[in-house]
C-alpha positions, 0 to 999 in steps of 0.5 A: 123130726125124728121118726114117728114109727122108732121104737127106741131113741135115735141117735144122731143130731140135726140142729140139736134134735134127734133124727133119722134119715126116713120115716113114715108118716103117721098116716102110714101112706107115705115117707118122710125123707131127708133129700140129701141133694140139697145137703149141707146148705139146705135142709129141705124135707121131702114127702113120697106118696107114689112109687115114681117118687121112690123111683125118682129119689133112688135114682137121684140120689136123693137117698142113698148110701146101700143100706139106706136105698134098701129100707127105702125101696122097701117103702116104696113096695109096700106104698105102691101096694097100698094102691094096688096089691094085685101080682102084677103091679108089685111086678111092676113095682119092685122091677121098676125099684130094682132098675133105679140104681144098679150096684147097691146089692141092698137094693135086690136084698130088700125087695126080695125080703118083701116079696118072699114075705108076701108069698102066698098072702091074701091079696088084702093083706099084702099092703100091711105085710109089706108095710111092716116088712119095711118097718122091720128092715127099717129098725134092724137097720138101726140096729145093725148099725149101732152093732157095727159102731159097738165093734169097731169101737173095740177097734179104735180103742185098741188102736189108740192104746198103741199110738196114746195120741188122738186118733187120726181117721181117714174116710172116702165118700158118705157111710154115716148116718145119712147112708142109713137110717140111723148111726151109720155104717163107717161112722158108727165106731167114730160116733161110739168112740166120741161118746166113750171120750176117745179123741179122734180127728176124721180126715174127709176126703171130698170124694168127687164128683159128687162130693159126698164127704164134702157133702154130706160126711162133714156136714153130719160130722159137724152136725155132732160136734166131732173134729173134722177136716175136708181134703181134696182126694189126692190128699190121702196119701200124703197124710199117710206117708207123713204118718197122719193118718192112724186107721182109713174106715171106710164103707161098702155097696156091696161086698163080694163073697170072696172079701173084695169090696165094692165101693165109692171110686177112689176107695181102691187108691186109698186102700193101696197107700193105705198098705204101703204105709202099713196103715190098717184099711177096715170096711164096715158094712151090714151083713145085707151088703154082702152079695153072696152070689158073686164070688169074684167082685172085681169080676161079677159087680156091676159098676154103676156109670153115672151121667157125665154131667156130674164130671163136668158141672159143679154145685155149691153156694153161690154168694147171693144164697142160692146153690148155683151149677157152674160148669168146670170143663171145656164143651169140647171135652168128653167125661167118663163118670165110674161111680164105684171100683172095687178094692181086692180082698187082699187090701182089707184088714177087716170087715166090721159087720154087726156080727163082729169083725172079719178077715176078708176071705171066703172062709171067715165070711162063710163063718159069718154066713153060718152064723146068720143062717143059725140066728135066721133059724133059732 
């Protein structure tokens, strides 16, 4: 199951064997995917061959998670170019990836990377220039995320020198491994912590409505053997209060230039109990997450509003074996589905990036920015 095109061992666990959310197929004309709406109950792998199947597992969320949506759309530019690798169609190919889902800024960042790449080719040489694009965003992704995980677990080692009792970390949505290709981005430190032999116990928040931590978070977890316990939403601040939470680590679909990030609804209420009960609030994220252009995130990020649907009607195990949706709220009464909020900058005590970590504000990340801009450079 693991990728026919790693270059290096993978990390994470499926059934005992290593895997990675995608990967190509050895025939190098289509992607082997996880389809994670299926997740916890069935593993059920998914093959995409036409850009309307890239389309459609973006948009559905059967990929997901920023960095994992980039590396896919990338695919899915370079797939469709196998097809047809005149201008126009990768115009129309990377608008129509670009419109699936709109708040994901790896999204715009991994398409911009293939067309800058393809500037100028010859047309027959665009499909295998965009392949190998794809495969590069692919690998730096795993890499990346292993980075993310070796500086945070600097983190959470210090962090359990001082309270010398397991650690306790409260996380929102899915920023595992399921969210990239391989590691994760705030999983990563938990994943380098369990190897180092530092005991910790992962409170998972549910993460309504599509229940992504109940999901998919504590499925991966357990998945690795790492102690966990699923928490309705509202659960966060108890725990807090009541001193059960060490450290909140959470990720981001895009963080703005000034610190603020963007991610799952509810991260902000999180990060508000996580400063009233002095508890420390990281975000990880890879650098590709961060929108440079935006300067004011609660401001500038579009917030994704998703189908009421997902408010009103459930799915889950039925007791026959079969994943049933049963509807939870009245027909009479209206929904509202915000997929996302932002957390202010000032809520943030740091942000792990595969660079190290940062403080959240313009200056430190303008350091971080300078300090990709040299390595792009050398």
């Amino acid at each position: 199951m693991a990728s026919l095109s790693a270059q290096r061992v993978v990390n994470m666990l499926v059934n005992g064997k290593h895997c990675t959310t995608l990967w190509l197929d050895q025939s190098g004309n289509q992607l082997h995917i996880i389809d994670q709406t299926q997740l916890p109950h069935h593993l059920v792998i998914k093959t995409l061959r036409s850009l309307n199947d890239f389309c459609i597992a973006i948009k559905t969320m059967q990929v997901r998670g920023a960095p994992l949506i980039g590396a896919t759309a990338a695919y899915g530019l370079a797939l469709a170019l196998q097809h047809d690798p005149s201008a126009d169609n990768e115009q129309h190919a990377s608008s129509a990836l670009l419109a699936t889902r709109p708040t994901a800024v790896n999204l715009q960042w991994a398409i911009a990377r293939v067309r800058r790449a393809l500037a100028g080719q010859h047309r027959e040489q665009k499909a295998a220039i965009a392949l190998a694009t794809a495969e590069a965003i692919r690998g730096e992704d795993i890499q990346h995320c292993e980075a993310i995980g070796d500086h945070g677990l600097a983190l959470l080692r210090q962090r359990y020198q001082q309270t010398n009792k397991p650690l306790n970390i409260l996380t929102h949505c899915n920023a595992g491994w399921l969210a990239t290709v391989d590691w994760g981005t705030a999983l990563a430190p938990v994943y380098k912590a369990q190897q180092a032999g530092i005991p910790l116990h992962v409170w998972v928040d549910e993460t309504r409505p599509r229940n992504q931590g109940a999901s998919l978070t504590a499925w991966e977890l357990a998945q690795q053997g790492v102690p966990h316990t699923v928490i309705a939403d509202n659960t966060g601040g108890h725990l807090m209060q009541h001193g059960q939470v060490d450290l909140c680590l959470v990720g981001s679909d895009r963080t703005a230039a000034n610190g603020d990030v963007c991610n799952k609804i509810g991260t902000y209420l999180k990060a508000l109990a996580a400063t009233d009960n002095n508890i420390p609030f990281y975000v990880a994220l890879p650098s590709s997450s961060i929108d440079w252009t935006i300067s004011d995130g609660l401001k500038s990020i579009p917030i994704e509003q998703r189908d009421a649907d997902e408010v009103t009607h459930i799915s889950g195990l039925a007791e026959n074996g079969q994943i049933t949706r049963v509807q939870l709220v009245d027909g009479n009464s209206p929904a509202s589905n915000y997929a996302f909020d932002v957390t202010p900058a000032r809520l943030v005590t740091g942000l792990i990036t595969e660079c190290g970590v940062f403080s959240a504000n313009r200056e430190s990340l303008l350091s971080l920015q300078q300090q990709l801009t040299e390595t792009a450079h050398a």
